[in-house]
C-alpha positions in Angstrom: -171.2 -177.8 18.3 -169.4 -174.6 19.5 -171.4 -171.9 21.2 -171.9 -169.0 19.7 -173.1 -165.2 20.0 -176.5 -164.3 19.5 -175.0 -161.7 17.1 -174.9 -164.4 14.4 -178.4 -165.2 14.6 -178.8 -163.7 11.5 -176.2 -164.9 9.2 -177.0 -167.0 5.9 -175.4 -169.8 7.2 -177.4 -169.7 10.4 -181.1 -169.4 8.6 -180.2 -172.0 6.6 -179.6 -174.5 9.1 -182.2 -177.2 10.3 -181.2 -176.3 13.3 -179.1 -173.3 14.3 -176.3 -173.6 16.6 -176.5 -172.9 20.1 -176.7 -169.5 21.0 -176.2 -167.6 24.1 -178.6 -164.7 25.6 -178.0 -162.7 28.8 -180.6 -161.9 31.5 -183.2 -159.5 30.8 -182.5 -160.3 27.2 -185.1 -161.2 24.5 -185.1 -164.4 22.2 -185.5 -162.9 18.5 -189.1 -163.9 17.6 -189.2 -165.4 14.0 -192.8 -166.7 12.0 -191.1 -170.3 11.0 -189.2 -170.9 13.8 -189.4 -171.8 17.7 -186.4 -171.7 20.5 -185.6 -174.8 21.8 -184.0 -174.1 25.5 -180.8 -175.7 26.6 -180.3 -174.5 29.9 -181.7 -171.0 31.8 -185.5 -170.1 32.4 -187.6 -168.0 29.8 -191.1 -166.0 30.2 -193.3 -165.2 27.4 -195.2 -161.9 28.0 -197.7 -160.2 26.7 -199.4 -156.2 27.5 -202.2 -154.4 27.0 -202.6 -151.3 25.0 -202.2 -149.4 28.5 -198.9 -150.9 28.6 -200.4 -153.9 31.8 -197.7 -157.0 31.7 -199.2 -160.4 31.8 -196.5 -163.5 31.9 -198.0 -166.0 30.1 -195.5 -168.7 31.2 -192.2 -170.2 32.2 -190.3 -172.3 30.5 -187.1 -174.3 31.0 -184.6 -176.5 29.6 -186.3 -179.1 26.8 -189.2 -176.9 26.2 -189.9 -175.4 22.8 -191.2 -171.5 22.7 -191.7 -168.7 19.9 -194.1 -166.7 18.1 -195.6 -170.0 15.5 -197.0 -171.1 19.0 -198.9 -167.6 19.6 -201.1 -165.3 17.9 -201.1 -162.2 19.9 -200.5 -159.2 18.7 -197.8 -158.3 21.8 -195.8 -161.3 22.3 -192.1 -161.1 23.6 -190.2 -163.6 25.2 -187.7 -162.2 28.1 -184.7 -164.4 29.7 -185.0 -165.1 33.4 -181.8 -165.7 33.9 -178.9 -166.3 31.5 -180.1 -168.6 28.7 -178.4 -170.9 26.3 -181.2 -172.0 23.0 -181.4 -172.7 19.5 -183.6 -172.3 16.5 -185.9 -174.7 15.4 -187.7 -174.6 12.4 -191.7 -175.4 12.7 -191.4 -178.1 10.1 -189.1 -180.2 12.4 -190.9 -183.2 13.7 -189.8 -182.1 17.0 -190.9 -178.7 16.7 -194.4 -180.2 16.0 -195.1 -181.6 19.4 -194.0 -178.5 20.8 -197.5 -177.6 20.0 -199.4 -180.1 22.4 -197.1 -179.1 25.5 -197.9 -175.6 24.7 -201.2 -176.0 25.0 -201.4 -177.9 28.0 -199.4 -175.8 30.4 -201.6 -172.4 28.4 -204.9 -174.6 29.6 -203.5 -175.3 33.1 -202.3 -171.6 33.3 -206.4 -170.6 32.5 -207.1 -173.6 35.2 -205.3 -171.3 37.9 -206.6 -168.0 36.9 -210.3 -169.8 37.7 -209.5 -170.3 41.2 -211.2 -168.1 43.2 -209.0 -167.5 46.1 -206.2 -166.1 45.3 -204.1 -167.1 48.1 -205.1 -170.8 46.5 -204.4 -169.8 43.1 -201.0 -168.7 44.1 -199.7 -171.7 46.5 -201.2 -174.0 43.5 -199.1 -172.0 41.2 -195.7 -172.8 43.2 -196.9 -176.3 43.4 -197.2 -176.8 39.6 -193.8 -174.8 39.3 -192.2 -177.0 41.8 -193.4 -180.2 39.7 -192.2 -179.0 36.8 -188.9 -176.8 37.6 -188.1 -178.1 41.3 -185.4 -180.7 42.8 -186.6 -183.0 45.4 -184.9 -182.6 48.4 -185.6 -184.1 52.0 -188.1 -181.5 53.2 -190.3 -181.1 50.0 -188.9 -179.4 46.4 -185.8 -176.7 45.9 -187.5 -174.2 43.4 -184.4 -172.1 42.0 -186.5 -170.3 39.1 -185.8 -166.7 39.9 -189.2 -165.4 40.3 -190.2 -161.9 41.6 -193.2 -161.2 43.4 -193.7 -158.6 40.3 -193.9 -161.4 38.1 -195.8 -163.6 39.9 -198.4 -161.1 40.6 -198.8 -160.6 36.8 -198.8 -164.6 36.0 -201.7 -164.1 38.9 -203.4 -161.1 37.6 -202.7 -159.2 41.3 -200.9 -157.0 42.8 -197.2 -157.5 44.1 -198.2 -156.0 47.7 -200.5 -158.7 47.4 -198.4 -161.6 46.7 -195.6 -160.6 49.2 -198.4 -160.7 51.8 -199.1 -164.3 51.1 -195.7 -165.4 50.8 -195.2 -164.4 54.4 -198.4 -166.4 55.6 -197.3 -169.0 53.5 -193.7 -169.1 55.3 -195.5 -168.4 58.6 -197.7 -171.5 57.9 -194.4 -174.1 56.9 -196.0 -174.3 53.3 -192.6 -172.4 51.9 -188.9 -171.4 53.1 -187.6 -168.5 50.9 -183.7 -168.7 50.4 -181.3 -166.6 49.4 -180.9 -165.9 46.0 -184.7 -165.5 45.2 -184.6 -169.8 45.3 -187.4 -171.3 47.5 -188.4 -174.4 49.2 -191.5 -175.4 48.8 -192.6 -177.8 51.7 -194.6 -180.3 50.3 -194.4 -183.8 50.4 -196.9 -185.0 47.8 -197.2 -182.7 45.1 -199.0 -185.5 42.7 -202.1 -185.3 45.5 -201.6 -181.1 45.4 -202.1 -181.3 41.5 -205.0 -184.1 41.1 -206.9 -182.3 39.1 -204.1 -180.8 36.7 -202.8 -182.6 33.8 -199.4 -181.9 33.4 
């Protein structure tokens, strides 16, 4: 099925589709948020975000290609999702049989994203963090897992609830320590040979 522009997202023939066809979203850009339908990612990486009345971000998650996100799975108030990097997706609706399991990976990475905010030291909560990201997102290589999910140490302090100062600070310990190699193009290595042993106690 051709691509198309996410202009169309709207057309009759498009809603009334089981599924829609596949559209196309630039970086920065935000998946429209519908109540009977969930975005099924192609390719690209997606956060879902939330704030505070004050306007505080908090990402409540990344997700990649085969995962299932939108508002059905949510019922905060502020809920967008933003595109980390150029995203191809399509529409889903919730009463798709695949669109139904959605629901228990949704929840588990939520309650393994609550696991690592009850870590206590957050140099621990942030090197498990890259751990779980390289199991999920990562490409084995010789010397541990090529991460290429373009995180910031912005957004990583907000998954972390911390400051950015914070998690630069740790990064360069970490590097200093051999537990990571940052790249060029915000991609990083993490150096870890067993990553199963790393995330016992995480379900996943």
């Amino acid at each position: 099925m051709p691509l198309v522009h996410s202009s169309s997202l709207n057309s009759p023939l498009t809603l009334s589709l089981l599924r829609s066809p596949k559209l196309q979203f630039q970086r920065k850009k935000l998946l429209t948020l519908r109540p009977d339908c969930l975005w099924e990612i192609e390719t690209g990486y997606v956060r879902s975000v939330t704030w505070t009345g004050s306007g505080e971000v908090t990402t409540l998650g990344i997700w990649g290609a085969g995962d299932m996100i939108g508002k059905p799975l949510s019922r905060l108030k502020h809920y967008q999702l933003e595109c980390l990097t150029d995203v191809t997706a399509q529409l889903i609706p919730t009463s798709n049989a695949e669109a139904q399991a959605a629901w228990m990976r949704y929840t588990n990475q939520t309650e393994i994203m609550l696991q690592f905010m009850h870590i206590r030291s957050t140099s621990q909560r942030l090197l498990k963090l890259l751990y779980w990201l390289a199991a999920r997102f990562g490409a084995q290589v010789d010397q541990g897992y090529l991460l290429d999910v373009p995180l910031t140490h912005q957004l990583i302090a907000e998954m972390l609830g911390t400051t950015r100062v914070t998690v630069t600070r740790m990064f360069n310990d970490f590097a200093q320590q051999g537990k990571i190699c940052p790249l060029p193009r915000r991609k990083l290595l993490i150096l870890c040979a067993d990553l199963g042993r790393e995330l016992a106690e995480f379900e996943f």
